[in-house]
Residue frames as a rotation matrix with the C-alpha (Angstrom) as fourth column:
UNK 1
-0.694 0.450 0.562 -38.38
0.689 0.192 0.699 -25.36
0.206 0.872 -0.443 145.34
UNK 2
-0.824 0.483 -0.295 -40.68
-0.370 -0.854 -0.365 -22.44
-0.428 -0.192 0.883 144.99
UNK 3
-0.776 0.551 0.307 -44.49
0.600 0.795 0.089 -22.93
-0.195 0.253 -0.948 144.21
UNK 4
-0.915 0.367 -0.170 -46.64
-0.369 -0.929 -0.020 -20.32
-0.165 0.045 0.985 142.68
UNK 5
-0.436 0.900 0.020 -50.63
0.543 0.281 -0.791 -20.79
-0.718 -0.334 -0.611 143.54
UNK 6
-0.932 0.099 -0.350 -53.35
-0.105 -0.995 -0.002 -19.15
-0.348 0.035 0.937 141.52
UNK 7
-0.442 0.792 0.422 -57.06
0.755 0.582 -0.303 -19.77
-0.485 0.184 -0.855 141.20
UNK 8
-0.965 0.260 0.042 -59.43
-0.085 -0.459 0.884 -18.63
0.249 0.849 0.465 138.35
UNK 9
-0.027 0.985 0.169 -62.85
-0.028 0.168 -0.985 -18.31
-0.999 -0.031 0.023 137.95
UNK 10
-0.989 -0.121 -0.082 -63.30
-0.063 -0.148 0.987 -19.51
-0.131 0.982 0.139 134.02
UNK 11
-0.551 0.793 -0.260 -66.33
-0.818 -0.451 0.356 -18.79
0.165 0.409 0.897 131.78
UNK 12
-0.089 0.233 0.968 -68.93
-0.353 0.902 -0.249 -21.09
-0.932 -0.364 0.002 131.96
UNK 13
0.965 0.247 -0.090 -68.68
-0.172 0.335 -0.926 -23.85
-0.198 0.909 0.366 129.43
UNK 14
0.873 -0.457 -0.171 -65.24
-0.361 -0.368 -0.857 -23.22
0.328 0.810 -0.486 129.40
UNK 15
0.701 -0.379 0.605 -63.40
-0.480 0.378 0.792 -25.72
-0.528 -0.845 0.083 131.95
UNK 16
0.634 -0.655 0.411 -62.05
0.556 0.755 0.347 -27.98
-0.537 0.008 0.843 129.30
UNK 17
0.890 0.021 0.456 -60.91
0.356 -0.658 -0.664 -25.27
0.286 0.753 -0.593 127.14
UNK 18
0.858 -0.357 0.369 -58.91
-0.512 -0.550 0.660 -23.71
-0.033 -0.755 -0.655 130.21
UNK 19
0.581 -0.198 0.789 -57.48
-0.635 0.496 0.592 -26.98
-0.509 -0.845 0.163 130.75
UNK 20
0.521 -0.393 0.758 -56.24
0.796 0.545 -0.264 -28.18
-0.309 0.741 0.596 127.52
UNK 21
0.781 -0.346 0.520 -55.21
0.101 -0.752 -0.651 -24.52
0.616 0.561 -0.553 126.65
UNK 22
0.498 -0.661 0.561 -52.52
-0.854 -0.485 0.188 -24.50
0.148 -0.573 -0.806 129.94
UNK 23
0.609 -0.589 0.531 -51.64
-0.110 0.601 0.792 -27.88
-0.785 -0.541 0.301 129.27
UNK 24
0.653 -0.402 0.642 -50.90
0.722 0.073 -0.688 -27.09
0.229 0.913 0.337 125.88
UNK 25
0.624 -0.578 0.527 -48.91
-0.651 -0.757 -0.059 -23.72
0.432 -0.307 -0.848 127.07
UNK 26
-0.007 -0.859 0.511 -46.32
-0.998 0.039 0.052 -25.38
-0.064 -0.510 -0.858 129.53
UNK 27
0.428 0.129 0.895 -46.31
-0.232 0.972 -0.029 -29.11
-0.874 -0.195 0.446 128.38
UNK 28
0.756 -0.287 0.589 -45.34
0.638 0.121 -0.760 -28.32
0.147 0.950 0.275 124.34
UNK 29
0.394 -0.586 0.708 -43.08
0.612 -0.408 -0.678 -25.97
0.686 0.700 0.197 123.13
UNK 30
0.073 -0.008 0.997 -43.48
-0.152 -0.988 0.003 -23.40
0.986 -0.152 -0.074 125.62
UNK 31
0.804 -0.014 -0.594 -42.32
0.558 0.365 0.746 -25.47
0.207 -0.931 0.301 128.78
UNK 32
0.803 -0.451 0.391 -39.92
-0.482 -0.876 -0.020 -22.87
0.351 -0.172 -0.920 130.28
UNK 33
-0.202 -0.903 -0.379 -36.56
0.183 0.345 -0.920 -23.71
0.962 -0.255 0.096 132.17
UNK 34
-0.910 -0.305 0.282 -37.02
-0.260 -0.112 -0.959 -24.25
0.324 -0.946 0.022 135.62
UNK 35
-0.001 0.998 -0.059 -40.73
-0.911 0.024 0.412 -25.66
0.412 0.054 0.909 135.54
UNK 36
-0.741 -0.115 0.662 -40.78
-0.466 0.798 -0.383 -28.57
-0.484 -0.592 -0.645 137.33
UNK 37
-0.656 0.755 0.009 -44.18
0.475 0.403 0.782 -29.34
0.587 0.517 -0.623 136.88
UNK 38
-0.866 0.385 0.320 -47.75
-0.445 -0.884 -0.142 -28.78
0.228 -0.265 0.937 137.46
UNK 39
-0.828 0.551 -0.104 -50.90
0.560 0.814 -0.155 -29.57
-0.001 -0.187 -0.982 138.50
UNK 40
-0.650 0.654 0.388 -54.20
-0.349 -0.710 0.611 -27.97
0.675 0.261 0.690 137.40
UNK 41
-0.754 0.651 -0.088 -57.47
0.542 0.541 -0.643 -28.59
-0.372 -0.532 -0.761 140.51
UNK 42
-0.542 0.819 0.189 -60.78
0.086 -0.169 0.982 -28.28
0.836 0.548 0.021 140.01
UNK 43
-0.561 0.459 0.689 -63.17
-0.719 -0.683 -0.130 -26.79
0.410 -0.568 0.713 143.00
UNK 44
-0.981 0.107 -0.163 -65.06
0.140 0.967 -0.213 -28.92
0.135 -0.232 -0.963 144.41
UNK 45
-0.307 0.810 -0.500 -67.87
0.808 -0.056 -0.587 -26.28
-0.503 -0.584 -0.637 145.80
UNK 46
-0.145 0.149 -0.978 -67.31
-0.510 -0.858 -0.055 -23.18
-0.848 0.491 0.201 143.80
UNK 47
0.575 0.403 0.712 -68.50
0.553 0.450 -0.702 -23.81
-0.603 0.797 0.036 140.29
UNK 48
0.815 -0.325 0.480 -66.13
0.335 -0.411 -0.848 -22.97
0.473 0.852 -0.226 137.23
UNK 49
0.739 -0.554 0.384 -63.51
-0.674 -0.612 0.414 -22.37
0.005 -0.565 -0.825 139.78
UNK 50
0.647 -0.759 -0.069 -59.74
0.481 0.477 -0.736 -23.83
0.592 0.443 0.673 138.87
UNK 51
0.543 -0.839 -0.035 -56.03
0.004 -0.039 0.999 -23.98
-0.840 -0.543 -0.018 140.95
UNK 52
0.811 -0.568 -0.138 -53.26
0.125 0.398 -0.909 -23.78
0.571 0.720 0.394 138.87
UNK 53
0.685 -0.721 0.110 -49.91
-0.205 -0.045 0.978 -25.22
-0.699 -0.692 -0.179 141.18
UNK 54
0.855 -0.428 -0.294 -46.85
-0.063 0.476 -0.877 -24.89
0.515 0.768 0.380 139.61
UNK 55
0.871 -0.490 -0.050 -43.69
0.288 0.425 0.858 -26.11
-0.399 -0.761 0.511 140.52
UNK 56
0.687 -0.726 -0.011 -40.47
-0.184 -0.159 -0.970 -24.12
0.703 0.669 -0.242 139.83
UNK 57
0.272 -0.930 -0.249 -37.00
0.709 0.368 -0.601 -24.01
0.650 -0.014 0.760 140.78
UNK 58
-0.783 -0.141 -0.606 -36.89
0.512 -0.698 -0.500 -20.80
-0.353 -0.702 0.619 141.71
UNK 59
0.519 0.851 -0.085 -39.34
0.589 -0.427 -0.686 -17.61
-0.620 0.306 -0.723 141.60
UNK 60
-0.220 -0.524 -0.823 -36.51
-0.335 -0.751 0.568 -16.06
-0.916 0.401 -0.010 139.37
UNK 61
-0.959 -0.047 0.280 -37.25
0.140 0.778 0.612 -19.10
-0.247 0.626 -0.740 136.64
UNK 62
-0.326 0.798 0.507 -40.82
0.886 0.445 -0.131 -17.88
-0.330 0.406 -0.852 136.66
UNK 63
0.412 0.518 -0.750 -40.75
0.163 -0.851 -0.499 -14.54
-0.897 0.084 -0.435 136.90
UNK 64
-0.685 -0.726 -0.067 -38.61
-0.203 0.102 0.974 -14.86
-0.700 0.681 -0.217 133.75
UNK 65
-0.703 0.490 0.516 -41.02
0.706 0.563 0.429 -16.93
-0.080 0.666 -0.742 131.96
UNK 66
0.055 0.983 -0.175 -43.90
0.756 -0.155 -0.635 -14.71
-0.652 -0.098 -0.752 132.91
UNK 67
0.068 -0.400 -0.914 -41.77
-0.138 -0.911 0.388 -11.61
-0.988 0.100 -0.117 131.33
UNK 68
-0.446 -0.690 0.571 -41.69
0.225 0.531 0.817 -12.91
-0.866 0.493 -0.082 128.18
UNK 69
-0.530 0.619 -0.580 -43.21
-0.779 -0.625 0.046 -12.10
-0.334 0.477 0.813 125.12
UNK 70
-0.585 0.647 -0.488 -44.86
0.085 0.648 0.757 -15.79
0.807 0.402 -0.434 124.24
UNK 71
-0.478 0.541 -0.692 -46.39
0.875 0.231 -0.425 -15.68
-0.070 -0.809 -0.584 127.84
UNK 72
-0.611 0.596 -0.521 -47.88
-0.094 -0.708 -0.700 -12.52
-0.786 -0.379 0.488 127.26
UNK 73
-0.727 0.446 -0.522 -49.64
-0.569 0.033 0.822 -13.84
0.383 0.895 0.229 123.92
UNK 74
-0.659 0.387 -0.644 -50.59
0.183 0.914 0.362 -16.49
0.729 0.121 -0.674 125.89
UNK 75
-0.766 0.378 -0.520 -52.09
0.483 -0.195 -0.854 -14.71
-0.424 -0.905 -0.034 128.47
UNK 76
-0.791 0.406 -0.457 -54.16
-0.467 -0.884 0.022 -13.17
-0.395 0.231 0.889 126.00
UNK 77
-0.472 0.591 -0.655 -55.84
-0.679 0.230 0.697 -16.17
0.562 0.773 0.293 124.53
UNK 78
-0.685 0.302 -0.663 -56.36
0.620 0.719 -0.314 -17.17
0.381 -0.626 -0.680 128.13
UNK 79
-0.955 0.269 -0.121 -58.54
-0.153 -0.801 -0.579 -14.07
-0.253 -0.534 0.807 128.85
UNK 80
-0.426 0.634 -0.646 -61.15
-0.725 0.188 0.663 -15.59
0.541 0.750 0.379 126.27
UNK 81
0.446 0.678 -0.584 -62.31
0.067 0.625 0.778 -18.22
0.893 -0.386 0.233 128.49
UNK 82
-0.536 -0.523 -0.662 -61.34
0.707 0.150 -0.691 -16.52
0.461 -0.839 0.289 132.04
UNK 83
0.471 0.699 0.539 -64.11
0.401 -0.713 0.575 -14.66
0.786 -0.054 -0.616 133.69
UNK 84
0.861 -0.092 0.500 -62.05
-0.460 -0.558 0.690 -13.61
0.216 -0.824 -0.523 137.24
UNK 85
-0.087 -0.823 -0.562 -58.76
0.313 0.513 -0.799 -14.25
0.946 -0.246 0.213 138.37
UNK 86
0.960 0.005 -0.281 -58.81
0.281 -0.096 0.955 -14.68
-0.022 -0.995 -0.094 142.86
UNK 87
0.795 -0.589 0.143 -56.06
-0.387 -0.312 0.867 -15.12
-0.466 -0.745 -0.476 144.59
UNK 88
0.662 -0.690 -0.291 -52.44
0.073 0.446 -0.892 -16.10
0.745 0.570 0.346 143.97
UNK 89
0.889 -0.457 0.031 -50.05
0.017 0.100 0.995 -17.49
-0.457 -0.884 0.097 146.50
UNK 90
0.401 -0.914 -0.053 -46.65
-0.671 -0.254 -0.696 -17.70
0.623 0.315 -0.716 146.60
UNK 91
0.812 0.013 0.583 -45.09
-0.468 0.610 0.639 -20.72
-0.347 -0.793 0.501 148.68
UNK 92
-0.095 -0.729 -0.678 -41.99
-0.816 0.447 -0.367 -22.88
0.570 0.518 -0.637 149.40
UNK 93
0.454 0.246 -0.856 -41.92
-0.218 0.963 0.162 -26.46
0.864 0.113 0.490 149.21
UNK 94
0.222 -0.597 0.770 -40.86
-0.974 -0.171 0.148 -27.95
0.043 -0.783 -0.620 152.90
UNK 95
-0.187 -0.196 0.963 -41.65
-0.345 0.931 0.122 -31.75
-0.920 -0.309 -0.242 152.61
């Protein structure tokens, strides 16, 4: 299983926004093939700062998804309440 990391800084004000807008993206319609699942965290110390783990099959199943043309729409109406995007990891499940 393959496990793509990636943390945000989102506007302020705009936490639940984030959070209902990416669970609406990969929970409705627009759950891809090979998504396991996901899990959105919330900082503890950094303010406005979000994880987003997802869980795929492979990284071919996401890089697919990401290539698409709904994921790039959707990446646009996630720029609206994203002030910085950090880091992004790349990782495989062992246990």
């Amino acid at each position: 299983m393959y496990t793509h990391i990636v943390s945000f800084k989102v506007k302020e004000g705009e936490g639940i926004t984030f959070v209902e807008l990416q669970k609406f993206e990969e929970l409705t319609e627009a759950k891809p093939a090979g998504l396991d699942h996901f899990h959105i965290f919330k900082d503890r110390n950094e303010k406005n700062k979000f994880f987003l783990v997802e869980y795929w099959n492979s990284k071919e199943d996401k890089d697919a998804m990401e290539a698409s043309e709904e994921f790039q729409h959707f990446q646009e109406l996630r720029k609206l309440v994203i002030e910085e995007k950090y880091e992004t990891y790349e990782c495989d499940v062992v246990i």
